[in-house]
N, CA, C and O atoms as CSV, one atom per row, in Angstrom:
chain,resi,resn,atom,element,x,y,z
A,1,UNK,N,N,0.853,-1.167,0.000
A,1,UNK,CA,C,0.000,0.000,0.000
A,1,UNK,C,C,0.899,1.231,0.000
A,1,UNK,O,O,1.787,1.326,0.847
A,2,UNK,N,N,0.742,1.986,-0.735
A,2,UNK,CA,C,1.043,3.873,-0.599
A,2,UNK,C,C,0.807,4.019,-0.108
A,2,UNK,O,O,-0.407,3.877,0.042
A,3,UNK,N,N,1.779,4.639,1.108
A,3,UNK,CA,C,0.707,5.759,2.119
A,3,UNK,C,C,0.729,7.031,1.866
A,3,UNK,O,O,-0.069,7.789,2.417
A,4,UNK,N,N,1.724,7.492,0.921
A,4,UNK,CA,C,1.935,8.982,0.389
A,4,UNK,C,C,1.275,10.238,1.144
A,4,UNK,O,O,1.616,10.655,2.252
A,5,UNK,N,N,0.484,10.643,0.502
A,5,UNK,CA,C,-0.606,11.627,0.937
A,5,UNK,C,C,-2.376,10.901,1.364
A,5,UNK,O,O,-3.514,11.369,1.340
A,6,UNK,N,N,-1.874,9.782,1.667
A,6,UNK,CA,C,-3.336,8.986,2.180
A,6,UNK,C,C,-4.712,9.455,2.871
A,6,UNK,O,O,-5.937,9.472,2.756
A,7,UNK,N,N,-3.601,9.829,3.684
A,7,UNK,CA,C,-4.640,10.893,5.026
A,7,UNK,C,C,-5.113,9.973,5.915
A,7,UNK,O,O,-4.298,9.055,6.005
A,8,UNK,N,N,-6.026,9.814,6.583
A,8,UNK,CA,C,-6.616,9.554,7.744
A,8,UNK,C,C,-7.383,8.003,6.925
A,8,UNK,O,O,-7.650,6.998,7.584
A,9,UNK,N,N,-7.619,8.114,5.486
A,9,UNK,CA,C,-7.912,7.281,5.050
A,9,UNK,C,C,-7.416,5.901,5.389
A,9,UNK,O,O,-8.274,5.039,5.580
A,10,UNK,N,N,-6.394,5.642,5.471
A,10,UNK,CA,C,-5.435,4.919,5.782
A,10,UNK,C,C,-5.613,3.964,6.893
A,10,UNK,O,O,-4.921,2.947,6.859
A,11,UNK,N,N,-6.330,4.113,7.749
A,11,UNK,CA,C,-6.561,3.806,8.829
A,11,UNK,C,C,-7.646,2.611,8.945
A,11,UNK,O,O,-7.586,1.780,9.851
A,12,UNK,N,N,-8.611,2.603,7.974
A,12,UNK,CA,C,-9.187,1.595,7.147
A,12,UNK,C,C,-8.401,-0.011,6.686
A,12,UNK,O,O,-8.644,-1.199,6.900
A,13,UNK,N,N,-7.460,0.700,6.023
A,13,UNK,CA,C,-5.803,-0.257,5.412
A,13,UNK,C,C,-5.926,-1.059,6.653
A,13,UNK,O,O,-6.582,-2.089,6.809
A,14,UNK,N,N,-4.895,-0.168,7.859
A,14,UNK,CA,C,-4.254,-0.947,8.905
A,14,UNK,C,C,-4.942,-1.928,9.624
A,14,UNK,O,O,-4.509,-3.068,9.790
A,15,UNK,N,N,-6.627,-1.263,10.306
A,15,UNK,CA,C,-6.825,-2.044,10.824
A,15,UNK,C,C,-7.384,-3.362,10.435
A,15,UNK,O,O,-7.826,-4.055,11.352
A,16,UNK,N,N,-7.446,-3.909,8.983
A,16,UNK,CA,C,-7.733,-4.846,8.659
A,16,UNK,C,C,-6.078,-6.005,8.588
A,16,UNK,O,O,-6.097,-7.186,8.241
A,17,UNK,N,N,-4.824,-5.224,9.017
A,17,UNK,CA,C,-4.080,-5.708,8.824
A,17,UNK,C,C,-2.994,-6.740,10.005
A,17,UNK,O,O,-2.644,-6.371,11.126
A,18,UNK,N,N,-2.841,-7.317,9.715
A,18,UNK,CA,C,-1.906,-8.220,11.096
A,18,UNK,C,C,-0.324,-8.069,11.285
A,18,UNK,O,O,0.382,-8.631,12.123
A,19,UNK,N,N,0.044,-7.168,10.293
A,19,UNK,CA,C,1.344,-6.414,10.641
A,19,UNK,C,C,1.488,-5.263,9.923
A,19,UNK,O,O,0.550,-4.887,9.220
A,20,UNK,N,N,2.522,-4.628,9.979
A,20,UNK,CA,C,2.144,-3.321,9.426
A,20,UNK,C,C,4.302,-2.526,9.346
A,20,UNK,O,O,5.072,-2.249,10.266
A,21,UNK,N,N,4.473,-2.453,7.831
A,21,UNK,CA,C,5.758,-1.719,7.846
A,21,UNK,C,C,6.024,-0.760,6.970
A,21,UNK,O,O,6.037,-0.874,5.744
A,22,UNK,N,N,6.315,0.534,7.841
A,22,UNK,CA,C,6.081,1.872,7.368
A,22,UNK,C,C,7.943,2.197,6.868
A,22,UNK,O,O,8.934,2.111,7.593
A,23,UNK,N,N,7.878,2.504,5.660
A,23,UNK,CA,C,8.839,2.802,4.992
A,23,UNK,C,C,9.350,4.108,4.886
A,23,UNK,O,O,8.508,4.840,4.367
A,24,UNK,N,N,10.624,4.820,5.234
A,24,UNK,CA,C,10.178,6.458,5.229
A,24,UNK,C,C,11.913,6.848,5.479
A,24,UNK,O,O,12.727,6.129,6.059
A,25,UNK,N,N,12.102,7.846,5.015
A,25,UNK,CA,C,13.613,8.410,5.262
A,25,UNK,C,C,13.887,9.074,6.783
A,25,UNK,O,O,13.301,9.747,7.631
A,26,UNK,N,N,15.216,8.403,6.536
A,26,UNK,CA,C,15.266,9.255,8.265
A,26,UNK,C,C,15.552,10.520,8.597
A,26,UNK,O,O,14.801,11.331,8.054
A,27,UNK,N,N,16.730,11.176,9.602
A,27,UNK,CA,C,17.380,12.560,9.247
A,27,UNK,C,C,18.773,12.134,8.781
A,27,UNK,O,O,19.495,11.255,9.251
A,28,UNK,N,N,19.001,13.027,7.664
A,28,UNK,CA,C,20.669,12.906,7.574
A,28,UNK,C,C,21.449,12.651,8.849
A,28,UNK,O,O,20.922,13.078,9.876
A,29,UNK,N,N,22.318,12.186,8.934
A,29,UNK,CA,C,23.179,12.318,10.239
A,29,UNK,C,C,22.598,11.326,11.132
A,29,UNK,O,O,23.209,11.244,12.197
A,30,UNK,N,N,21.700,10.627,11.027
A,30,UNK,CA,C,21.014,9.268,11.414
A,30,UNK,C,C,22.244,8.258,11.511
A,30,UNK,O,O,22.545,7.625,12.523
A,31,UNK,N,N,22.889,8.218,10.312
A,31,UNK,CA,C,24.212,7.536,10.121
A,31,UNK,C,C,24.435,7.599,9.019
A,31,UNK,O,O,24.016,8.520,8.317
A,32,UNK,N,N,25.014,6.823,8.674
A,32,UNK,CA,C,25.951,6.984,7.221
A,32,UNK,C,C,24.494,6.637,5.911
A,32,UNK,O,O,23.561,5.835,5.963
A,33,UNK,N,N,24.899,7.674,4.829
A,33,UNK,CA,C,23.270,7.809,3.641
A,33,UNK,C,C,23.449,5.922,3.013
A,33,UNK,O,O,24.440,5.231,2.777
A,34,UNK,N,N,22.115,5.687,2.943
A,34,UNK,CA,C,22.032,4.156,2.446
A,34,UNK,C,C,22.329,3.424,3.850
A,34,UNK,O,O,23.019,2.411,3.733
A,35,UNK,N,N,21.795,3.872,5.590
A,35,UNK,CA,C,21.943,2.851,6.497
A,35,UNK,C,C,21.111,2.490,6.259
A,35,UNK,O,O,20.794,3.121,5.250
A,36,UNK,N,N,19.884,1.367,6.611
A,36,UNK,CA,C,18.645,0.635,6.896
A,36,UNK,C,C,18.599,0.582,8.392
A,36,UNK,O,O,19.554,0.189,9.062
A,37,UNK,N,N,17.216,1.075,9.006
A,37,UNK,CA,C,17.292,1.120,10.702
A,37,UNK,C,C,16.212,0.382,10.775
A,37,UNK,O,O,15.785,0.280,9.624
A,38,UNK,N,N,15.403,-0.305,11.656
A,38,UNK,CA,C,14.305,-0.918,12.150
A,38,UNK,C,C,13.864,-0.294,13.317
A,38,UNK,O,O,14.780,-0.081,14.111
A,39,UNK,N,N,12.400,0.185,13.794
A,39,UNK,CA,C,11.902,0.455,15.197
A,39,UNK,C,C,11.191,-0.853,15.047
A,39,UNK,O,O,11.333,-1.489,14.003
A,40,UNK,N,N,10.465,-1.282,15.977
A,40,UNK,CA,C,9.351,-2.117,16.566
A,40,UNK,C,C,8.402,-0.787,17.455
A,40,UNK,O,O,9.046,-0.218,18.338
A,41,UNK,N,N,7.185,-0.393,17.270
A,41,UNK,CA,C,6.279,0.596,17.721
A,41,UNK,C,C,5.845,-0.073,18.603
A,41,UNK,O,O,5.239,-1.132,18.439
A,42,UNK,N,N,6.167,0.606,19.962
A,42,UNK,CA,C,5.859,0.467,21.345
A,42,UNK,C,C,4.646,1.369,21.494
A,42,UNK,O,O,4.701,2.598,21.544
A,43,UNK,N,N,3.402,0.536,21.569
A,43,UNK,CA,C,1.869,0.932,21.455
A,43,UNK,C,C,1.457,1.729,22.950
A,43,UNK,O,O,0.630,2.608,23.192
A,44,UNK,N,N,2.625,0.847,23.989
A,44,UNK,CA,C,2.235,2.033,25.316
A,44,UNK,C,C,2.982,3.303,25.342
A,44,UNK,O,O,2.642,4.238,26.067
A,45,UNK,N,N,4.079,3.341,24.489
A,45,UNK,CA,C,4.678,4.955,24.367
A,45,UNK,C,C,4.223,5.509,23.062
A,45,UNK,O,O,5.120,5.782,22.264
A,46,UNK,N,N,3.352,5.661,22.807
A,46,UNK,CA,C,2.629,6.788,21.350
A,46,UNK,C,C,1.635,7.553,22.694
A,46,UNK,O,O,0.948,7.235,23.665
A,47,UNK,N,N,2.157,8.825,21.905
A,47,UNK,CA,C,1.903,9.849,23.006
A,47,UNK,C,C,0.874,9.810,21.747
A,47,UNK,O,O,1.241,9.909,20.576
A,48,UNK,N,N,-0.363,9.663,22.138
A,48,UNK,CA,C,-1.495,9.744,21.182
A,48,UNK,C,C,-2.347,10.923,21.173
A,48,UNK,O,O,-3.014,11.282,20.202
A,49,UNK,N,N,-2.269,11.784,22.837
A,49,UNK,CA,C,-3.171,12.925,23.116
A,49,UNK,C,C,-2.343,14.050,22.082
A,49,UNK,O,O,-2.953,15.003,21.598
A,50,UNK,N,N,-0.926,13.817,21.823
A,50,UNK,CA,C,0.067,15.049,21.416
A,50,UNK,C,C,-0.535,14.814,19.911
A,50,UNK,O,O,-1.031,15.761,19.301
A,51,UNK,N,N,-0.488,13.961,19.544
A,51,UNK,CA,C,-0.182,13.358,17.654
A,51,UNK,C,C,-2.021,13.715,17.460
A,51,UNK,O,O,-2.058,14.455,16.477
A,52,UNK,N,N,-3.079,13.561,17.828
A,52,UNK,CA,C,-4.160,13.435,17.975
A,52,UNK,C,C,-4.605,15.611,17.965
A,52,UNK,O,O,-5.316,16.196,17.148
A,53,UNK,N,N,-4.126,15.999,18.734
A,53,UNK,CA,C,-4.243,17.535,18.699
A,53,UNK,C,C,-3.397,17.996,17.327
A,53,UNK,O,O,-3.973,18.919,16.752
A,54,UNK,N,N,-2.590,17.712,16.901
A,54,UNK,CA,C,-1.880,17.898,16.053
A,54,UNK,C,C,-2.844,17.722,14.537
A,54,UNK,O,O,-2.894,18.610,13.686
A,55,UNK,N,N,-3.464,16.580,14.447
A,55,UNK,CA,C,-4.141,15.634,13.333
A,55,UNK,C,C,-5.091,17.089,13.520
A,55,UNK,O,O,-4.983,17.885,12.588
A,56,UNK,N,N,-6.017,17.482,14.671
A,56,UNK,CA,C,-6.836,18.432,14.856
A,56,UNK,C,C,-6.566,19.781,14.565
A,56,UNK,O,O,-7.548,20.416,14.181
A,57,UNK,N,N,-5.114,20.616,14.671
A,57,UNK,CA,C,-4.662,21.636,14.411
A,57,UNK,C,C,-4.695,21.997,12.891
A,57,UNK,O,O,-5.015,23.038,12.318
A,58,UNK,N,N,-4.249,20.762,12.420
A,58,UNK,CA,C,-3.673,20.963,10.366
A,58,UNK,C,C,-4.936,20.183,9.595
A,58,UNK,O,O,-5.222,20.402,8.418
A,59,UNK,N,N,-5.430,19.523,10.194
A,59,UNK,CA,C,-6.247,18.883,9.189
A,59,UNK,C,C,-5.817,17.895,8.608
A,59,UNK,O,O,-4.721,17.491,8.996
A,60,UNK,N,N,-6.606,17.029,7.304
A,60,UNK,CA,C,-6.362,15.893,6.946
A,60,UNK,C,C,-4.930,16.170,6.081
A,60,UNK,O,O,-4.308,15.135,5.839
A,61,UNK,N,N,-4.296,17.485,5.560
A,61,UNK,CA,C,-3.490,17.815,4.814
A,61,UNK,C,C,-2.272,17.313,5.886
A,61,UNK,O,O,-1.504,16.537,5.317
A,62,UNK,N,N,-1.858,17.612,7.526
A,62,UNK,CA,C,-0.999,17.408,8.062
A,62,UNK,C,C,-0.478,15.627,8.366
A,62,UNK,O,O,0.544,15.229,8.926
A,63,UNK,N,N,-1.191,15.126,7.986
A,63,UNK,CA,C,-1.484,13.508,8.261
A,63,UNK,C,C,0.064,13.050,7.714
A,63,UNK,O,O,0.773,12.961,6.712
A,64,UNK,N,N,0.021,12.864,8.965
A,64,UNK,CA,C,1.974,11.415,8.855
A,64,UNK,C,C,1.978,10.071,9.749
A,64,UNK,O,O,1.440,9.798,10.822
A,65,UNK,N,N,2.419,9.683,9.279
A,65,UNK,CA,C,2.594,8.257,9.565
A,65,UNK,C,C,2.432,8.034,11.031
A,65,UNK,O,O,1.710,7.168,11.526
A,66,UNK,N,N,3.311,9.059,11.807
A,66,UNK,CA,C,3.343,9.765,13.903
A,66,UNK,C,C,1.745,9.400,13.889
A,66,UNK,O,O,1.276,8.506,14.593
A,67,UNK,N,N,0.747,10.439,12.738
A,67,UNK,CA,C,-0.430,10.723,13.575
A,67,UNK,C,C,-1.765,9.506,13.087
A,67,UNK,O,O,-2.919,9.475,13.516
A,68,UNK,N,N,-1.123,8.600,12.078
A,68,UNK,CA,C,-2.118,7.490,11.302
A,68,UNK,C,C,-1.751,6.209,12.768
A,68,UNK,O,O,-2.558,5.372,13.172
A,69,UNK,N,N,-0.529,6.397,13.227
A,69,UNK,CA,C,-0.281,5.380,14.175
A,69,UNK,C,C,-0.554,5.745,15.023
A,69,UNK,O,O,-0.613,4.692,15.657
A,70,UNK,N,N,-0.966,6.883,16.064
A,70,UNK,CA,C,-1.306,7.323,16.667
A,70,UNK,C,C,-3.258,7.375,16.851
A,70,UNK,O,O,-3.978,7.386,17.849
A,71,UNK,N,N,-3.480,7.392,15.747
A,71,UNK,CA,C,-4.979,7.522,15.773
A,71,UNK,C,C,-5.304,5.508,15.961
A,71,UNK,O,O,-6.216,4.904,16.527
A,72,UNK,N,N,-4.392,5.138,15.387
A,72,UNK,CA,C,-4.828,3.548,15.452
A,72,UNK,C,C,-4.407,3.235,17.019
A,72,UNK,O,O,-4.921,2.242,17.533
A,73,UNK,N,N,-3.972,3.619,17.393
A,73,UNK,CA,C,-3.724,2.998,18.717
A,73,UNK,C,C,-4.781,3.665,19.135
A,73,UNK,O,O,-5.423,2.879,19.832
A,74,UNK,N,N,-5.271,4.609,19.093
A,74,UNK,CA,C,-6.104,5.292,20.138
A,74,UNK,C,C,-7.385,4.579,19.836
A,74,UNK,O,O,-8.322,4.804,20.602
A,75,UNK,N,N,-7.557,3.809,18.903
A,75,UNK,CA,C,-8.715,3.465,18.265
A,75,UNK,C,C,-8.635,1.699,18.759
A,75,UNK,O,O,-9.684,1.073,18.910
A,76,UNK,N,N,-7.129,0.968,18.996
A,76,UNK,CA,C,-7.135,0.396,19.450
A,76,UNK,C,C,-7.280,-0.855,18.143
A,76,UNK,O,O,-7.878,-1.909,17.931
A,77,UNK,N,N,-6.457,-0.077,17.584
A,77,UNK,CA,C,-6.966,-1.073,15.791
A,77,UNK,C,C,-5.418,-0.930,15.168
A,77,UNK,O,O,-5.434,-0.862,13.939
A,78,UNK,N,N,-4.122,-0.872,15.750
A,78,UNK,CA,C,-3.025,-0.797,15.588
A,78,UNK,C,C,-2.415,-2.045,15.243
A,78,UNK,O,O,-2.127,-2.553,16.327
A,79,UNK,N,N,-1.994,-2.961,14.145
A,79,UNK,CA,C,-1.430,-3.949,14.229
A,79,UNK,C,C,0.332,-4.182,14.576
A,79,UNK,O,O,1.049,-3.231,14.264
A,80,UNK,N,N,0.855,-5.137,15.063
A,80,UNK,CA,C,2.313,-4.865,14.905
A,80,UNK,C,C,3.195,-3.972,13.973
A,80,UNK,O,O,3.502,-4.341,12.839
A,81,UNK,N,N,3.461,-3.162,14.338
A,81,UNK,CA,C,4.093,-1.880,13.618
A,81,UNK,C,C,5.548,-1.935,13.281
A,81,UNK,O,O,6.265,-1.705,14.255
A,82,UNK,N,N,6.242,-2.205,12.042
A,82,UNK,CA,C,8.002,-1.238,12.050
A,82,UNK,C,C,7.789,-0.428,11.399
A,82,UNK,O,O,6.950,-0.332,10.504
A,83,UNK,N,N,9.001,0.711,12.003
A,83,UNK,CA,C,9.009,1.412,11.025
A,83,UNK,C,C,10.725,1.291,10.327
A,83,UNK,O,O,11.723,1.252,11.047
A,84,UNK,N,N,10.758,1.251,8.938
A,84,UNK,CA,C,12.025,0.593,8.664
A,84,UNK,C,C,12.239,2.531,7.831
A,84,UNK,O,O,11.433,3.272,7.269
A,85,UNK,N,N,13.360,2.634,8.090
A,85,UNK,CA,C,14.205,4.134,8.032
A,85,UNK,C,C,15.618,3.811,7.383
A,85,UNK,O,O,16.467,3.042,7.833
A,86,UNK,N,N,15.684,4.643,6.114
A,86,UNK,CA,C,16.575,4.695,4.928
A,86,UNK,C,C,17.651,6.187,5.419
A,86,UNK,O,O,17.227,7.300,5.108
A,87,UNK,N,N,18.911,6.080,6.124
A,87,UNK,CA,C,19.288,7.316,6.160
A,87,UNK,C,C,19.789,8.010,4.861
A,87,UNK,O,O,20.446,7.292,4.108
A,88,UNK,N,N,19.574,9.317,4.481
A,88,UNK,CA,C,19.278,10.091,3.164
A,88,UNK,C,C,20.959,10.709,3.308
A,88,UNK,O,O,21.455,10.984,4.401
A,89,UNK,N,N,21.505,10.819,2.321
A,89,UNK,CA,C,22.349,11.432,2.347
A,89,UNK,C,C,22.356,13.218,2.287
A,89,UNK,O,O,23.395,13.873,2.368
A,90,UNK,N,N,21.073,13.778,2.139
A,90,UNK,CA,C,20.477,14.860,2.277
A,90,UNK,C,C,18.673,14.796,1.825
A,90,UNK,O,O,18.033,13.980,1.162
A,91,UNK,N,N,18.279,16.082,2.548
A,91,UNK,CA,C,16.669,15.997,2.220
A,91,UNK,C,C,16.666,17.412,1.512
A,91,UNK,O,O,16.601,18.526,2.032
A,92,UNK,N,N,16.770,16.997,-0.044
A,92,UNK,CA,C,16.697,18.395,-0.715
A,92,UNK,C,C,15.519,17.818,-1.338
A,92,UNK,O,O,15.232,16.621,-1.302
A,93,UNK,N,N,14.649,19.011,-2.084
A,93,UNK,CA,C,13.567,18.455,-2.968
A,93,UNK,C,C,14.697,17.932,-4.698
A,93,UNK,O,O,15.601,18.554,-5.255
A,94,UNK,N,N,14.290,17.071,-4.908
A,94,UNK,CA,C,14.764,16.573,-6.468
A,94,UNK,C,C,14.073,15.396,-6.935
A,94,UNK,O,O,13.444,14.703,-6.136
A,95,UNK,N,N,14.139,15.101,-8.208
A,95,UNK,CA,C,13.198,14.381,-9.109
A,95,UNK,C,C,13.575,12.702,-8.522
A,95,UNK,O,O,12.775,11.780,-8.359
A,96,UNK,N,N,14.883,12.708,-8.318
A,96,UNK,CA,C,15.474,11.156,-8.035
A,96,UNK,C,C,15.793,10.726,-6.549
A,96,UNK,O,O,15.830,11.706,-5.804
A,97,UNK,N,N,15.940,9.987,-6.164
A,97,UNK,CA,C,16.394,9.513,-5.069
A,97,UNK,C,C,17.893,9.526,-5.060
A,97,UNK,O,O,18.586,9.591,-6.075
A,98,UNK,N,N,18.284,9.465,-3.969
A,98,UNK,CA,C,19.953,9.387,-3.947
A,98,UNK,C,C,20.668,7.824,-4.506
A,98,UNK,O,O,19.820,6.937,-4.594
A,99,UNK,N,N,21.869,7.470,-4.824
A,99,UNK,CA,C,22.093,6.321,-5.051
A,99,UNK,C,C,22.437,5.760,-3.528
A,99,UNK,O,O,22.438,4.568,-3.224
A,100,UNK,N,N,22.554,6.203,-3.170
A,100,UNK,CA,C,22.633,5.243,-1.727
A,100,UNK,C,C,21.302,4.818,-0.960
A,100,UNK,O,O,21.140,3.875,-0.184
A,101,UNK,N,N,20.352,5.828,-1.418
A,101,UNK,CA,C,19.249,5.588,-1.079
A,101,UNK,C,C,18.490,3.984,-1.494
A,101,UNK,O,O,17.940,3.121,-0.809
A,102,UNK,N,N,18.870,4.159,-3.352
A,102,UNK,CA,C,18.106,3.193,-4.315
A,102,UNK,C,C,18.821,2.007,-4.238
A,102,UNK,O,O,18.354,1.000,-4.770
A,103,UNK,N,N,19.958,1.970,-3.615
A,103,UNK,CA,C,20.777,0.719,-2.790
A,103,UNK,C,C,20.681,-0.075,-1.783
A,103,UNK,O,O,21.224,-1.161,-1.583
A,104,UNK,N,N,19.505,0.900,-0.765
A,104,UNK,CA,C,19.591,0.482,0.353
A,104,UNK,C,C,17.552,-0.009,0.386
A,104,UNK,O,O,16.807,-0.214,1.344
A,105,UNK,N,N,17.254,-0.034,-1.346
A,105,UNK,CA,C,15.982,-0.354,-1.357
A,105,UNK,C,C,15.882,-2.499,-0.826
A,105,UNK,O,O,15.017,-3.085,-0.174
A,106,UNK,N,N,16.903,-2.928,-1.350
A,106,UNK,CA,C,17.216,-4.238,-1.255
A,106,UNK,C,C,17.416,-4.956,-0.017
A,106,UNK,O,O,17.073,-6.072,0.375
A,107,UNK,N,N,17.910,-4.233,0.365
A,107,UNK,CA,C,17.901,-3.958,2.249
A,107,UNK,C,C,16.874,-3.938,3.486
A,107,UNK,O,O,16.706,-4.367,4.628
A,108,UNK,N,N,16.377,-3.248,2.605
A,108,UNK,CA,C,15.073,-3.153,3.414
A,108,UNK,C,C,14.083,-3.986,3.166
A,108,UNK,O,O,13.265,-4.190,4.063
A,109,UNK,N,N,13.958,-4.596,1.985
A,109,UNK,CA,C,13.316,-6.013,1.623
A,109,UNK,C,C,14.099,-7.342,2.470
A,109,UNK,O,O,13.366,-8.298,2.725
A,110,UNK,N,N,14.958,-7.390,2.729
A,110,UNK,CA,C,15.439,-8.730,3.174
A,110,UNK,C,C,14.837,-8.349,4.585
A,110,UNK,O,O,14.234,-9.160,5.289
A,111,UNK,N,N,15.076,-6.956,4.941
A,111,UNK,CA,C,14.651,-7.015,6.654
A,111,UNK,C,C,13.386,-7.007,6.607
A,111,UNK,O,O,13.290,-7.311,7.796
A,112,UNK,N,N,11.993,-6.902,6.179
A,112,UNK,CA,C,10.907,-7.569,6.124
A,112,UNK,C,C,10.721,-8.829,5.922
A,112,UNK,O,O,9.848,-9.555,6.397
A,113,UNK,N,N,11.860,-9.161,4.950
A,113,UNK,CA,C,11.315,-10.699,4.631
A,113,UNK,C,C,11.718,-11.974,6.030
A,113,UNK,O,O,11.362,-13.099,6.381
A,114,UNK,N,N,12.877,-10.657,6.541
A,114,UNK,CA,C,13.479,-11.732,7.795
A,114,UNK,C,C,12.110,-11.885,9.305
A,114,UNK,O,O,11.844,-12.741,10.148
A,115,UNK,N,N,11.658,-10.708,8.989
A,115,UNK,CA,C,10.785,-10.367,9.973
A,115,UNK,C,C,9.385,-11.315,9.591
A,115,UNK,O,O,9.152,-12.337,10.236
A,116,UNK,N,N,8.919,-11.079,9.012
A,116,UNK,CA,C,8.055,-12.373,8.144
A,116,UNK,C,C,8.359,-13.613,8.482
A,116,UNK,O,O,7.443,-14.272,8.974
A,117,UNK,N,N,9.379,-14.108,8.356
A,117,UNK,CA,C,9.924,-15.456,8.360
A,117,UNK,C,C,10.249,-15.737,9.742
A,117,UNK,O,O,10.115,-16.940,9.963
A,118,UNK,N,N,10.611,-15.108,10.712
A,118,UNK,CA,C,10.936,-14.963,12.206
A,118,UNK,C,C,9.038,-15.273,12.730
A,118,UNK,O,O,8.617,-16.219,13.397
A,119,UNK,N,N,8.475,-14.456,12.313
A,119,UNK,CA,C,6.710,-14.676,12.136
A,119,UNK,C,C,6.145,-15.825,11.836
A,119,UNK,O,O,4.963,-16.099,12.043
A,120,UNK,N,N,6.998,-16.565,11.320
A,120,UNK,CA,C,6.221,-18.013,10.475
A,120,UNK,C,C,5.082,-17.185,9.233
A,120,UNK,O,O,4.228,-17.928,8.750
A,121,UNK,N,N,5.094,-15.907,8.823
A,121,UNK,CA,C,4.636,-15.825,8.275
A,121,UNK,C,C,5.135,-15.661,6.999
A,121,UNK,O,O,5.984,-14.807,6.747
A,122,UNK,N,N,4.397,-16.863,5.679
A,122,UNK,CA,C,4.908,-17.329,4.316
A,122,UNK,C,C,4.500,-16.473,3.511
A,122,UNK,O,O,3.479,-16.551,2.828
A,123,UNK,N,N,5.508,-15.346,3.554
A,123,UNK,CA,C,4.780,-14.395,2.520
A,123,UNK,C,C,5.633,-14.052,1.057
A,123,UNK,O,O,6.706,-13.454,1.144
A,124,UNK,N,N,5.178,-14.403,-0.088
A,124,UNK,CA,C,5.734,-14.228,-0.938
A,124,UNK,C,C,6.187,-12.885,-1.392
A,124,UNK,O,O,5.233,-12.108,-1.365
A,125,UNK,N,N,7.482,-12.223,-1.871
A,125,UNK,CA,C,7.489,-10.723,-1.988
A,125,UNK,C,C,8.154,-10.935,-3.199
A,125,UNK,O,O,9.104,-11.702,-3.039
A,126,UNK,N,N,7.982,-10.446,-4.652
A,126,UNK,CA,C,8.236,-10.071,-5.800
A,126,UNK,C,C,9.360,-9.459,-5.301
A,126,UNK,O,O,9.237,-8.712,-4.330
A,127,UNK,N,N,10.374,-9.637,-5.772
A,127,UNK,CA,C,11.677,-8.606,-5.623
A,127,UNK,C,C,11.430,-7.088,-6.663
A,127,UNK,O,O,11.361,-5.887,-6.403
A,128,UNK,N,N,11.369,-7.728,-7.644
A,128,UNK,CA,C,11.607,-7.013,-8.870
A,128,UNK,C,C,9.717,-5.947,-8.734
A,128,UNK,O,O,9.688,-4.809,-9.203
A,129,UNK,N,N,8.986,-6.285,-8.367
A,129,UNK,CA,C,8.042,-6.064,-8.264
A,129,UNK,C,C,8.057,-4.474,-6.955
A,129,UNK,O,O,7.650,-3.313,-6.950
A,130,UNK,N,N,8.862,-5.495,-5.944
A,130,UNK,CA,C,8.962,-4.037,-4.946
A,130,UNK,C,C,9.750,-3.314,-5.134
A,130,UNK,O,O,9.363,-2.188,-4.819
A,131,UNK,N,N,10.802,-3.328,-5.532
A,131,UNK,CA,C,12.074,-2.862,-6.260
A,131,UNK,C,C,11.102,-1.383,-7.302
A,131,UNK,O,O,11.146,-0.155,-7.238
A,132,UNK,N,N,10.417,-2.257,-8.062
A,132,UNK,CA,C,10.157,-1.026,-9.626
A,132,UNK,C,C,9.081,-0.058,-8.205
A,132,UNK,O,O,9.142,1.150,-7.977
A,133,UNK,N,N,8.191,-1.098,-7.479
A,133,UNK,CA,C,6.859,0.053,-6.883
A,133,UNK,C,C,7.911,1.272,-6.130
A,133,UNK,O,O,7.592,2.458,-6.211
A,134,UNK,N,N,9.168,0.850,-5.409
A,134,UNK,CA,C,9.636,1.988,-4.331
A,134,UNK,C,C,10.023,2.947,-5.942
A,134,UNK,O,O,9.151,3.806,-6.072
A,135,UNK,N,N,10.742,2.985,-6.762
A,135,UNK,CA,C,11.470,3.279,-7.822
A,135,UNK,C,C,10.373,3.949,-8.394
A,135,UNK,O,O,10.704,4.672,-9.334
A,136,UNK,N,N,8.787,3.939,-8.042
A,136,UNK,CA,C,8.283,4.926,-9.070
A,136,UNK,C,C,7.221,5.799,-7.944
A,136,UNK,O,O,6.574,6.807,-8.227
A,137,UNK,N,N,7.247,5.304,-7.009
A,137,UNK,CA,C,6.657,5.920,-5.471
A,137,UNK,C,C,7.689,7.281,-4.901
A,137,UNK,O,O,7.288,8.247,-4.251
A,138,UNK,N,N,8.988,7.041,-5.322
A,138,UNK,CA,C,9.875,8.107,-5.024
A,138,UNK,C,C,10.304,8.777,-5.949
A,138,UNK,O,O,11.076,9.710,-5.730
């Protein structure tokens, strides 16, 4: 699924879902551009009252990933959450991704697939398939 500019929509997606991994750049200086990081979302620390006023301040236009996970927990419809984080070698606006970035797309597929498989869950993933979707999503 895209979550791009989803909005609140999104929330529909998750809770029909039994795991859930949010793909997203980190800050420069995270570590070296092209690291791959993993969280596991700790459902009793989402400050949900903060992310929840926030969703209320901006509207459906402010909607990020903080406040779609945030509204699911509060809703209590949150499935196992990562969030897997690509450090950028900078966050300028441009048409392409960095090459360390589009390097570290492969990366981040094995660490789902390990996580899956740690799961017992048999999930088939197109390489070439997720490979072209990140490649035309960014």
């Amino acid at each position: 699924m895209d979550g791009g500019i989803g909005g609140i929509e999104l929330l529909e997606e998750i809770e029909d879902s039994d795991i859930l991994f949010v793909i997203d750049s980190l800050t420069p200086g995270d570590g070296e551009p092209g690291d791959v990081k993993v969280y596991r979302v700790d459902r009793s620390n989402v400050d949900r009252e903060i992310l929840l006023k926030h969703l209320i301040s901006v509207g459906s236009h402010g909607v990020t990933a903080e406040v779609i996970i945030a509204a699911a927990v509060a809703m209590g419809k949150l499935p196992e959450t990562y969030i897997i984080g690509i450090v950028p070698r900078s966050i300028d606006l441009r048409e392409e991704l960095s090459p360390e970035v589009k390097v570290a797309f492969p990366k981040v597929l094995d660490l789902i697939t390990r996580i899956l498989r740690d799961k017992k869950l048999n999930i088939d993933i197109d390489v070439d398939s997720f490979l072209k979707k990140m490649d035309e999503l960014c």
